[in-house]
RODO-874181 format. One record per residue (C-alpha): residue number from 1; x, y, z. Coordinates in steps of 0.001 Angstrom, whole numbers, padded with zeros to 6 digits. Last residue first. Example, Ala and Ser with C-alpha at 12.3 -4.5 7.8 and 13.67 -1.06 7.14 Angstrom:
<kedos>
+-----+---------+---------+---------+
:   k :      c1 :      c2 :      c3 :
+-----+---------+---------+---------+
:   2 :  013670 : -001060 :  007140 :
:   1 :  012300 : -004500 :  007800 :
+-----+---------+---------+---------+
</kedos>
This chain:
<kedos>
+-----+---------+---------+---------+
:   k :      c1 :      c2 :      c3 :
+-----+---------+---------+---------+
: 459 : -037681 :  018328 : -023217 :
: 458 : -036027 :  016610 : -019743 :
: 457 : -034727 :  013492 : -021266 :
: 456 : -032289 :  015870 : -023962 :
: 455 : -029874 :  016006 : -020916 :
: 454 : -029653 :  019772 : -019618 :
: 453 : -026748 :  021939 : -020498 :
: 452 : -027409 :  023433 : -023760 :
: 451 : -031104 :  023764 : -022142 :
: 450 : -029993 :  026167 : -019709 :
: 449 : -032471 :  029080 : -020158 :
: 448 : -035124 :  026415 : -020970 :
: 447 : -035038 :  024653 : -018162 :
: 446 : -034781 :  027553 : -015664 :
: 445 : -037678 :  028945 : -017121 :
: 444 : -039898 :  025829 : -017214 :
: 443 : -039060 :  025680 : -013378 :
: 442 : -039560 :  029282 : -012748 :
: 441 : -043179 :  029120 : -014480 :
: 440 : -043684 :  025828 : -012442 :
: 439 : -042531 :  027497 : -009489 :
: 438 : -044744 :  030367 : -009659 :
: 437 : -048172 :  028519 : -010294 :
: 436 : -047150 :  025873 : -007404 :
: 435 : -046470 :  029056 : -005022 :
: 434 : -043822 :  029345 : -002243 :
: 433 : -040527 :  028348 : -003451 :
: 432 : -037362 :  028527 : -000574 :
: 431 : -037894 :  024928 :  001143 :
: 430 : -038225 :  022685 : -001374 :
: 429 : -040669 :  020713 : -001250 :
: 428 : -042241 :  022535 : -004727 :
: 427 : -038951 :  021902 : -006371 :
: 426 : -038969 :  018015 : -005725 :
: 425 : -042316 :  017863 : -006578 :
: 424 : -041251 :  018996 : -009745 :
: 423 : -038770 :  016815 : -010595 :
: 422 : -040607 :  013653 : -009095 :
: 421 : -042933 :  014396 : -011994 :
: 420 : -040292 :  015618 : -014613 :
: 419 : -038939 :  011968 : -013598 :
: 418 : -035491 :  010569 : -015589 :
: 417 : -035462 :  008382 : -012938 :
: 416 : -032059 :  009285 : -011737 :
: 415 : -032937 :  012792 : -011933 :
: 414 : -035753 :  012425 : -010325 :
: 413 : -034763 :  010462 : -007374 :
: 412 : -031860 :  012457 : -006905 :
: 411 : -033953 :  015467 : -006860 :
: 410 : -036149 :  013889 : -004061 :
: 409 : -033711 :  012766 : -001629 :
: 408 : -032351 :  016319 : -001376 :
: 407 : -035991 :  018119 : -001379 :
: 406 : -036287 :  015480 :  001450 :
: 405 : -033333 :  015803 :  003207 :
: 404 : -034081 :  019478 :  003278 :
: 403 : -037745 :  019328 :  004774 :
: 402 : -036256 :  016639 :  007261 :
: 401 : -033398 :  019329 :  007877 :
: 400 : -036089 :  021670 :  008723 :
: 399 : -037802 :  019992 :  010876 :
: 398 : -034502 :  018832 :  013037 :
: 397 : -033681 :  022469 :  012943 :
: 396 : -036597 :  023644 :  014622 :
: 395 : -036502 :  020888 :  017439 :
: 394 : -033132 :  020640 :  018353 :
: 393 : -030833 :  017915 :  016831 :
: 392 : -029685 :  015054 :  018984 :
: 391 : -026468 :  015053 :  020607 :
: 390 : -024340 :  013319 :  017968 :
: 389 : -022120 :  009568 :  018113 :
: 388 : -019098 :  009826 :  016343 :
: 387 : -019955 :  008893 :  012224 :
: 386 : -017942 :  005861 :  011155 :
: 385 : -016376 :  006921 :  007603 :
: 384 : -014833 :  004286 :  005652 :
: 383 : -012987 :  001063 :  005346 :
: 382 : -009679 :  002646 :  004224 :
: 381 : -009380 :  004669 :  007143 :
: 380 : -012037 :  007500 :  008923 :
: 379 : -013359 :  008792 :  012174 :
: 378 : -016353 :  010756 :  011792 :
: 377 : -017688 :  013892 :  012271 :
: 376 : -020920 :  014125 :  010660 :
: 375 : -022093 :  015922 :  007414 :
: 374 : -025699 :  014095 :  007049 :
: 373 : -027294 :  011711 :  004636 :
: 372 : -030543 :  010481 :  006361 :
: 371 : -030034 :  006820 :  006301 :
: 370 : -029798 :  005739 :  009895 :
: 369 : -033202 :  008233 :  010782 :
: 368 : -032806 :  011379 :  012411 :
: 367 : -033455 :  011221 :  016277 :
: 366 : -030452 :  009554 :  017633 :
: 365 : -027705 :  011657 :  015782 :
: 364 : -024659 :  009281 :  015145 :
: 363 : -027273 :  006303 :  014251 :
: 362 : -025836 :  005861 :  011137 :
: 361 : -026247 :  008686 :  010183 :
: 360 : -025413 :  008007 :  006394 :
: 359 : -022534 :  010119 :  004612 :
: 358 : -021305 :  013249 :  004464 :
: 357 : -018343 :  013771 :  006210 :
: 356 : -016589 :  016035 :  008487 :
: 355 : -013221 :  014586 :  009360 :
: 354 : -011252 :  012703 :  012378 :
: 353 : -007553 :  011742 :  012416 :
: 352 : -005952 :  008142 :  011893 :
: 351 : -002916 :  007962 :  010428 :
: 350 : -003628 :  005038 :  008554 :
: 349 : -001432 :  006625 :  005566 :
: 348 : -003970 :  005970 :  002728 :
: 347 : -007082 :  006656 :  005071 :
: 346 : -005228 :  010097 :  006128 :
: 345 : -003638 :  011082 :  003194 :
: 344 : -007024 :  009989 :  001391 :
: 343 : -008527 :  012270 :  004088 :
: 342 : -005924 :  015374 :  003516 :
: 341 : -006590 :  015226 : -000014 :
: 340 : -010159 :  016041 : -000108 :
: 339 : -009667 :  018614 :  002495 :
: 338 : -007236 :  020393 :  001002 :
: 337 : -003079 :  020768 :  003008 :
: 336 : -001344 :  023932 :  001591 :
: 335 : -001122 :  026430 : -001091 :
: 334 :  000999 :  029919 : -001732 :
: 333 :  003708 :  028698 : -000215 :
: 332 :  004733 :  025926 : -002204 :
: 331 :  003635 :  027892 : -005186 :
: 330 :  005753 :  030656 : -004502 :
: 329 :  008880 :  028199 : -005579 :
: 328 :  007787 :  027674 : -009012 :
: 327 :  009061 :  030934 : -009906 :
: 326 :  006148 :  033833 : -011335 :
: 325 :  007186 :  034847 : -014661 :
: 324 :  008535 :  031273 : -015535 :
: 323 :  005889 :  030955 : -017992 :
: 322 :  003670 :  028355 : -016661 :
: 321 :  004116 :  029584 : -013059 :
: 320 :  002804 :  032661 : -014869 :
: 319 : -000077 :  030778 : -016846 :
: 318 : -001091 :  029201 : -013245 :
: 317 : -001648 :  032979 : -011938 :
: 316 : -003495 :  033846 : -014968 :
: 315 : -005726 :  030928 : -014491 :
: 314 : -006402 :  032208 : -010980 :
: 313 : -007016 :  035683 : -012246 :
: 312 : -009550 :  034567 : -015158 :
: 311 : -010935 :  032413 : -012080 :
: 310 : -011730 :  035261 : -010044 :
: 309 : -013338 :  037989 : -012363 :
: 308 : -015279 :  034704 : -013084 :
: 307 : -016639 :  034981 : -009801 :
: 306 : -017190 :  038913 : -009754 :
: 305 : -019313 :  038266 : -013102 :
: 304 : -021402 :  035402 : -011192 :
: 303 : -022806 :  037617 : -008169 :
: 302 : -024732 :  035753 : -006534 :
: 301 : -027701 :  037345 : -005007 :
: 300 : -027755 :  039904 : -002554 :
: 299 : -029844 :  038506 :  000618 :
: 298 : -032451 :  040390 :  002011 :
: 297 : -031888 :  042867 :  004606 :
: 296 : -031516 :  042128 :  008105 :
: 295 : -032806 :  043954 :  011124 :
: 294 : -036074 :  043319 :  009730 :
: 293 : -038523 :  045730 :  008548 :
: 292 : -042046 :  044849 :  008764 :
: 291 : -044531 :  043137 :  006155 :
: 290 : -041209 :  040174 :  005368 :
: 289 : -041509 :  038698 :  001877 :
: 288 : -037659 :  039841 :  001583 :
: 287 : -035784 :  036530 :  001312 :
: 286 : -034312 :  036685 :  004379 :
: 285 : -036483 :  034721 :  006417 :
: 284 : -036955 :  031887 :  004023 :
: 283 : -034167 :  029648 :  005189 :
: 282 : -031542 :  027362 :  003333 :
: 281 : -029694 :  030899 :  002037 :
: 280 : -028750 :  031331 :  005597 :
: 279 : -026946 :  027945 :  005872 :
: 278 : -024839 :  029196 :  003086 :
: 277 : -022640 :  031691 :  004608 :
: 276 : -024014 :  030460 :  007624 :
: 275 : -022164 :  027135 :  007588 :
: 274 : -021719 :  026077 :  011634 :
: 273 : -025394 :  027032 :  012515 :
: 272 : -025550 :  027432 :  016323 :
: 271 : -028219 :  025937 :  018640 :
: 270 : -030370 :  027259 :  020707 :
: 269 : -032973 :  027550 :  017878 :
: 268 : -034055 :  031368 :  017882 :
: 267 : -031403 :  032803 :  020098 :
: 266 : -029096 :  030812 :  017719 :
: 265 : -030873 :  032169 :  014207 :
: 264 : -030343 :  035418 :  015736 :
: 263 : -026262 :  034718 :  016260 :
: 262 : -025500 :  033562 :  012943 :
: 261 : -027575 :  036564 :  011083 :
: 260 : -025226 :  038937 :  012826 :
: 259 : -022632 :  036717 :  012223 :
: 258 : -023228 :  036639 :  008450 :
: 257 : -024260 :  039937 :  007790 :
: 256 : -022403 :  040092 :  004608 :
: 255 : -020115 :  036892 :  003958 :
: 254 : -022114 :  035623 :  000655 :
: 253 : -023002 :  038316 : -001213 :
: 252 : -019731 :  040248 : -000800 :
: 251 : -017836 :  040882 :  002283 :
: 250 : -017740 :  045012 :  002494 :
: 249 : -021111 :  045241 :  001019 :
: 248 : -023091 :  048002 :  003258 :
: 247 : -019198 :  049723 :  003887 :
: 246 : -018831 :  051646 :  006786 :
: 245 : -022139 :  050844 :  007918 :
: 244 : -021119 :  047066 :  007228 :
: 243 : -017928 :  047365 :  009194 :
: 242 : -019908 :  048948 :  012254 :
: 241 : -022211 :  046054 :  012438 :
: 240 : -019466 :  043099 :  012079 :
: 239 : -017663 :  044820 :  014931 :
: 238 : -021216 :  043906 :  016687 :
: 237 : -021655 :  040762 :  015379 :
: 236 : -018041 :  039707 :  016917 :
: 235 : -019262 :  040567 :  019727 :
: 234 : -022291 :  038614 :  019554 :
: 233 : -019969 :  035820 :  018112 :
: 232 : -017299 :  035730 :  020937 :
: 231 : -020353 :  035558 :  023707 :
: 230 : -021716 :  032743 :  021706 :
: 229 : -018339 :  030498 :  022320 :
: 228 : -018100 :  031286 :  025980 :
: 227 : -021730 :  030144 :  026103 :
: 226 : -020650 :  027063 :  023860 :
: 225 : -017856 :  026476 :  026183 :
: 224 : -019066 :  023477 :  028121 :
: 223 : -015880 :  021639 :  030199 :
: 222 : -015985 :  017672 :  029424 :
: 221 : -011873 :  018137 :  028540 :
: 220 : -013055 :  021050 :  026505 :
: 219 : -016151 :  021142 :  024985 :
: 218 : -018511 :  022405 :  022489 :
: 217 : -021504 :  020414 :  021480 :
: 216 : -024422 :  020508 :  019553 :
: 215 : -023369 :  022860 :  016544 :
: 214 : -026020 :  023586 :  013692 :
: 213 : -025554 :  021669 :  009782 :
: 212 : -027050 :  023584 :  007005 :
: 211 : -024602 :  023800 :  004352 :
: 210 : -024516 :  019830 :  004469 :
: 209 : -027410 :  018097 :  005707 :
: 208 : -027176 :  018247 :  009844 :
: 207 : -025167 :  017794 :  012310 :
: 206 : -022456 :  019348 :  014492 :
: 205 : -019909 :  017624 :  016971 :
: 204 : -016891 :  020083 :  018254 :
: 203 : -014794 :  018257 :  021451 :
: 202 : -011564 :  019536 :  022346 :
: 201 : -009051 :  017137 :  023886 :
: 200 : -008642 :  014794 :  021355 :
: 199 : -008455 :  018050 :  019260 :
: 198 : -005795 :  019112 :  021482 :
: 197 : -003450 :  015998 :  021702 :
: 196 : -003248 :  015750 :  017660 :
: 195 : -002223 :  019726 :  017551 :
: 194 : -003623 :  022498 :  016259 :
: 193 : -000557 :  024832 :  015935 :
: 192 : -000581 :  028573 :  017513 :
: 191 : -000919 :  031816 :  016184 :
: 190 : -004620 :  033246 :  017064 :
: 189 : -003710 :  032102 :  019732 :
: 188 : -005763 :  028272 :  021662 :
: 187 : -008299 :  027719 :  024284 :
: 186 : -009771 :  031190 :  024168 :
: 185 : -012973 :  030874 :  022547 :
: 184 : -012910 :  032271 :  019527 :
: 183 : -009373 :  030391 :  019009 :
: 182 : -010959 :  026906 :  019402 :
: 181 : -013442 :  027540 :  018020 :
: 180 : -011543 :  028485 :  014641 :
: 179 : -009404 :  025360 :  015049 :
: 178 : -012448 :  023263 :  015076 :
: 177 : -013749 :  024700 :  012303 :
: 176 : -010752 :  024051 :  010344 :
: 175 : -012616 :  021678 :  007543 :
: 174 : -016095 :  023138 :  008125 :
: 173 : -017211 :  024451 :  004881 :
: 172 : -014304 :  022506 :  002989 :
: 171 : -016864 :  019624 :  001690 :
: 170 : -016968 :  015686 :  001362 :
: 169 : -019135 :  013060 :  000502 :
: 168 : -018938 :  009118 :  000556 :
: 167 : -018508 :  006532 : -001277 :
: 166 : -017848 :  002373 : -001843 :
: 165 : -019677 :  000833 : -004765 :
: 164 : -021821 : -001709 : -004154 :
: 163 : -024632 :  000778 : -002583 :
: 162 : -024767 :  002435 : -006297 :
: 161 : -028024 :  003745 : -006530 :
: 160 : -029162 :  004911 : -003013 :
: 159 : -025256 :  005610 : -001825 :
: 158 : -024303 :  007116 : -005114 :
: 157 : -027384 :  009000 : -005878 :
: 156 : -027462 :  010031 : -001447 :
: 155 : -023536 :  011782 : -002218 :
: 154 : -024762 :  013971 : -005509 :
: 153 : -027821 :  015444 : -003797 :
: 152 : -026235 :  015554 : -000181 :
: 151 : -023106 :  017690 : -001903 :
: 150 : -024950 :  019815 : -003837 :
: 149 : -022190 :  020506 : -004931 :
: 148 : -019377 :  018360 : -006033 :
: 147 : -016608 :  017065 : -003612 :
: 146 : -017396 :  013379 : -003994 :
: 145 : -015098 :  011101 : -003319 :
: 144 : -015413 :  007892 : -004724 :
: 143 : -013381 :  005195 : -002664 :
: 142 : -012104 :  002440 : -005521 :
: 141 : -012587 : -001268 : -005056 :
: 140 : -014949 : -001320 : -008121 :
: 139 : -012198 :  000100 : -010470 :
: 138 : -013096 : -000259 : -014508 :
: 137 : -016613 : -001607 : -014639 :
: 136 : -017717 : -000350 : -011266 :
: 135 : -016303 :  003222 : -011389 :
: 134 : -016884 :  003348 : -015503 :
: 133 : -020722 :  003287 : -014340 :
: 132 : -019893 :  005667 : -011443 :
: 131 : -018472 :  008158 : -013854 :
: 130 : -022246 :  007974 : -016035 :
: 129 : -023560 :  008810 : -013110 :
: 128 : -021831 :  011460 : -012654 :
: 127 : -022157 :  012582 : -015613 :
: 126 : -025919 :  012806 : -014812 :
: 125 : -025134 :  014258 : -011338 :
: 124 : -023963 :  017433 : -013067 :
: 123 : -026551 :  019660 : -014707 :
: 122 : -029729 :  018303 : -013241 :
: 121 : -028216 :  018693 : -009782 :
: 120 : -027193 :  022204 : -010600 :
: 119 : -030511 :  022860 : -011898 :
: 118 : -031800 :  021643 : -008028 :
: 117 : -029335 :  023578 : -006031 :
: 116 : -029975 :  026670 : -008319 :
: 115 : -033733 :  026342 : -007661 :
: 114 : -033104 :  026546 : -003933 :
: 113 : -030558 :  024663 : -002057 :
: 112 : -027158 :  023535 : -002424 :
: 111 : -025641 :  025654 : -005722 :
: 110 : -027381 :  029176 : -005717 :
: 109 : -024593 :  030942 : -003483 :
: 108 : -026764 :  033903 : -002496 :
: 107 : -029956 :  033058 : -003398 :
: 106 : -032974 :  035148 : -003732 :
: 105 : -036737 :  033766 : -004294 :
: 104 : -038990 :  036288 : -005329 :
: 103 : -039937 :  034810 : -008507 :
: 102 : -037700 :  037786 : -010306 :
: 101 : -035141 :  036357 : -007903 :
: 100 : -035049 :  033126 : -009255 :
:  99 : -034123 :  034022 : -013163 :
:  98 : -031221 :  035970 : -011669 :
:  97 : -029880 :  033273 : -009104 :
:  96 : -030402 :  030380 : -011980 :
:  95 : -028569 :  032146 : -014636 :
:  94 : -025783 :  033469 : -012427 :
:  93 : -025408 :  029450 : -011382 :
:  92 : -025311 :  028871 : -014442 :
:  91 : -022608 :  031123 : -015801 :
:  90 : -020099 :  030791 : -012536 :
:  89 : -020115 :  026993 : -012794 :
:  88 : -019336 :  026840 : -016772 :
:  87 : -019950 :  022933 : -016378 :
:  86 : -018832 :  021648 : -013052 :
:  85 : -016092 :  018902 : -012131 :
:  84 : -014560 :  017741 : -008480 :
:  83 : -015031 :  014085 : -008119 :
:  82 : -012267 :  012492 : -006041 :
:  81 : -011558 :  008821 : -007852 :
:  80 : -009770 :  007076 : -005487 :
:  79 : -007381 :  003615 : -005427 :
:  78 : -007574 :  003519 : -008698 :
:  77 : -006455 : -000360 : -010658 :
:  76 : -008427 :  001266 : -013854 :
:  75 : -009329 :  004655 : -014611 :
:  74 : -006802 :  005752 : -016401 :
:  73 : -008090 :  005685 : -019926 :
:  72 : -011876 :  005665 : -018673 :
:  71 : -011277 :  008944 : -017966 :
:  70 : -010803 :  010630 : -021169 :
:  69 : -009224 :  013586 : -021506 :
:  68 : -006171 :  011971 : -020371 :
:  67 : -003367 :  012870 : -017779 :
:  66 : -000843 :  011266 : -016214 :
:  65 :  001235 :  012315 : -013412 :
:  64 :  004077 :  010408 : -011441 :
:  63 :  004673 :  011317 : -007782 :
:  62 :  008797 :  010153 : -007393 :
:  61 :  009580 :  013623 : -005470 :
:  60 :  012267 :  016234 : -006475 :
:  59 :  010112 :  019157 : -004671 :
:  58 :  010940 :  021306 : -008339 :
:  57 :  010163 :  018365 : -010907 :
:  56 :  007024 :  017650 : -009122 :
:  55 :  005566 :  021427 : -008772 :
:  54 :  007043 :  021507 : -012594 :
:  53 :  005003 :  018861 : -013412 :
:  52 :  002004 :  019409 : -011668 :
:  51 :  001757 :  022917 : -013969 :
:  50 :  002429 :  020970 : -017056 :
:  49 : -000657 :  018467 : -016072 :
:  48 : -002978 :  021535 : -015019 :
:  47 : -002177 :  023543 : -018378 :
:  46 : -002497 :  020494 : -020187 :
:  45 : -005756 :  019825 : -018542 :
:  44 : -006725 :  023409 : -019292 :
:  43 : -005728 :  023873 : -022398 :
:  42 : -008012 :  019687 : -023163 :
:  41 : -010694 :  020634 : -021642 :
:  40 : -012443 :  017430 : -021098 :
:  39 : -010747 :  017055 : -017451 :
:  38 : -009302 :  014410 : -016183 :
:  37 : -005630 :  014323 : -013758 :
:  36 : -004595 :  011206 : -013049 :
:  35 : -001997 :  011261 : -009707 :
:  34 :  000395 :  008410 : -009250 :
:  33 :  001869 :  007412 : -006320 :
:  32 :  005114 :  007902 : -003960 :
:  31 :  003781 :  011542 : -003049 :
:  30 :  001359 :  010395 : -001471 :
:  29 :  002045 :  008598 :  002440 :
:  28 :  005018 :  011268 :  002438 :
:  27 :  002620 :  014203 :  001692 :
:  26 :  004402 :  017260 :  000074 :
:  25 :  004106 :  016253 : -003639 :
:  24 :  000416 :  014979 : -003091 :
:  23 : -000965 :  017708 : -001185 :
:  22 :  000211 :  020710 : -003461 :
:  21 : -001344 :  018680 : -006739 :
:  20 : -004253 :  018778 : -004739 :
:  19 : -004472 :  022077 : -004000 :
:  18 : -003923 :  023073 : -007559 :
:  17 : -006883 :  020685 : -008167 :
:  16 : -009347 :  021932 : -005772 :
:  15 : -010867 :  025143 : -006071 :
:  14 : -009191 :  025664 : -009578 :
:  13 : -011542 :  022915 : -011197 :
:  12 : -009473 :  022214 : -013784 :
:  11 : -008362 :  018750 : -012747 :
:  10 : -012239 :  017589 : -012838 :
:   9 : -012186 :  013610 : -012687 :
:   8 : -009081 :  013412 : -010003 :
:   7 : -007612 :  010008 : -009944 :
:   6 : -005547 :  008694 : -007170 :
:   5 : -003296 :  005528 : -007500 :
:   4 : -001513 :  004927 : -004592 :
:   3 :  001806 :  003756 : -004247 :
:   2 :  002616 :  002447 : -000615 :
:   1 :  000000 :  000000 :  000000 :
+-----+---------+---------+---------+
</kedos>
């Protein structure tokens, strides 16, 4: 078990795969394998493939990389197969926040919940799919990972529809949450190193579906500090306050009024969301139907030009490592450990740490059923995630994670089905749309808008 074979379907994705490539030279348990890079854009892959090269060449490690266009070329003997591919992300999604809002449904992210979360579905779980076809014939033993949104959507197909395969789900919301707590509340510096003894000693369990998953306990060595914890977030709400009125979108569409917003949905719960950048798009009380003014305004939609401001810079950046305008050396310190690639360093390497995952309950939280698909934390090695055992979830946000799961369970269903039926009632579930004649107008929208990117099932 010292080579492993790790393919990642989506090398361009610039969220992950630079990240990746940083993992795998620097990791002693990786950096003795063999990374695959896929993508169907054949610049990019190239540009991806030269780019690991270099990183390779300059570290002077043994990691060899291949790279196809097509994945069935180097899919077989994998050890993984990490999932991290969308089709023109920024331009959808834009599509599917602007055509929402003029429904009266406004999404800040647009890729979990909502309409977006269900046209994103529609857009990508069909290839994937078609990935965990070439998955059984081609590498059956392999652990998928899946770091595509929406995460629950994407991980529940592969679990309902492929239980002989072996997957789970992963996401970077809540990676160094721990850490974070830790530092908010006084057990650690801003400054110092997590280390293996502190978070055995420093408990942090949350559940829920991912992007909507609420904290149910915070300890240290058995010692409480969640009111320790909420005391650091109502101040920080406050700071956050005075920046806004400064500047009413100083953190874009998805960080503005996010502790404020944070701290009244946990004097309304008693329990903390862990995700609120999206957590607050899961919920209808900022979506401006209010009568009287609320302390918070309603969300500002995704803003797709400002994203693909953002990969045309990141591409630019990889063109001057390319070039030799920018040496090779920055990019060891300009990355650093990803979540995807920290677990298989972990499962590869036995080293046994805990992660968030998405996967089935289990049990972990006693009053959600054993297969809702839930981020847990979980220990982890090569025979899977074992969620820790939860508090239970609140009242309130028990509901509306059944409401969630459901939407979730639903759009799978669907899609897998090829179902406008199930389709539909999936939207009308969902949590955000609020009239059948509305959603089926948005619905028909939506599909049409996108149909360049929607199988030819749907029309």
């Amino acid at each position: 078990m010292s080579h492993p074979r790790i393919v990642l379907v989506g090398a361009g994705s610039l969220f992950f795969g630079r990240k990746a490539i940083w993992q795998l030279v620097h990791s002693p348990h990786l950096q003795n394998g063999t990374l695959c890079l896929v993508d169907i854009d054949p610049e990019r892959l190239d540009k991806m493939k030269r780019l690991a090269e270099k990183v390779v060449a300059h570290n002077g490690v043994a990691l060899k990389i291949e790279a196809s266009t097509d994945r069935r070329a180097v899919l077989a003997d994998a050890d993984f197969v990490v999932l991290s591919f969308a089709r023109d992300n920024a331009k959808y999604r834009g599509i599917d926040c602007e055509l929402s809002a003029k429904y009266g449904i406004r999404m800040c992210s647009g890729d979990t919940i909502g309409p977006g979360g269900i046209l994103r579905s529609m857009r990508e779980l069909p290839e994937i799919l078609k990935v965990a076809e070439d998955i059984r014939e081609l590498c059956p033993q392999a652990w998928i990972v899946n770091y595509i949104n929406p995460t629950s959507v994407m991980g529940i197909a592969m679990k309902r529809y492929f239980p002989d395969l072996k997957s789970f789900a992963i996401c970077d919301a809540q990676h160094g949450m721990k850490k974070n707590y830790a530092k908010l509340t006084g057990v650690i510096s801003e400054d110092a190193e997590w280390t293996r003894e502190l978070d055995e000693r420093f408990t942090a369990l949350s559940a829920g579906v991912n992007h909507f998953t609420w904290l149910l306990k915070l300890e240290l060595d058995g010692t409480d500090l969640t009111p320790t914890l909420i005391e650091a977030m109502r101040k920080k709400a406050i700071d956050e306050q005075a920046e806004i009125e400064k500047d009413p979108a100083y953190q874009g569409s998805k960080g503005i009024y996010n502790v404020t917003i944070q701290t009244q949905l946990y004097d309304l719960f008693g329990a903390l969301p862990t995700v609120i950048a999206h957590t607050k798009e899961y919920l209808r009380y900022w979506q401006g139907h209010g009568v009287c003014k609320d302390q918070v305004p309603p969300l500002m939609l995704f803003d797709s030009a400002e994203r693909l401001k953002w990969t045309n810079k990141v591409w630019d950046r990889v063109d001057a490592y390319l070039s030799g305008e920018a040496p090779i050396s920055e990019f060891d310190t300009e990355f650093g450990p990803d979540p995807a690639t920290d677990i298989i360093e972990s499962m590869w390497g036995n080293l046994g740490k805990r992660f968030y995952i998405n996967t089935w309950n289990q049990g972990a939280v006693p009053n959600m059923d054993d297969d809702a698909f839930l981020e847990l934390y979980c220990d982890l090695d090569m025979e899977g995630p074992r969620p820790l055992p939860c508090p239970p979830l609140p009242r309130g946000p028990r509901g509306l994670n059944e409401q969630v799961l459901d939407t979730h369970e639903l759009t799978a269903q669907a899609i897998v089905e090829q179902d406008r039926t199930l389709l539909r009632r999936a939207f009308l579930t969902d949590p955000l749309t609020k009239s059948i004649a509305d959603t089926d107008a948005l619905m028909n929208d939506l599909m049409a808008a996108e149909r360049d990117a929607l199988p030819d099932y749907w029309f």
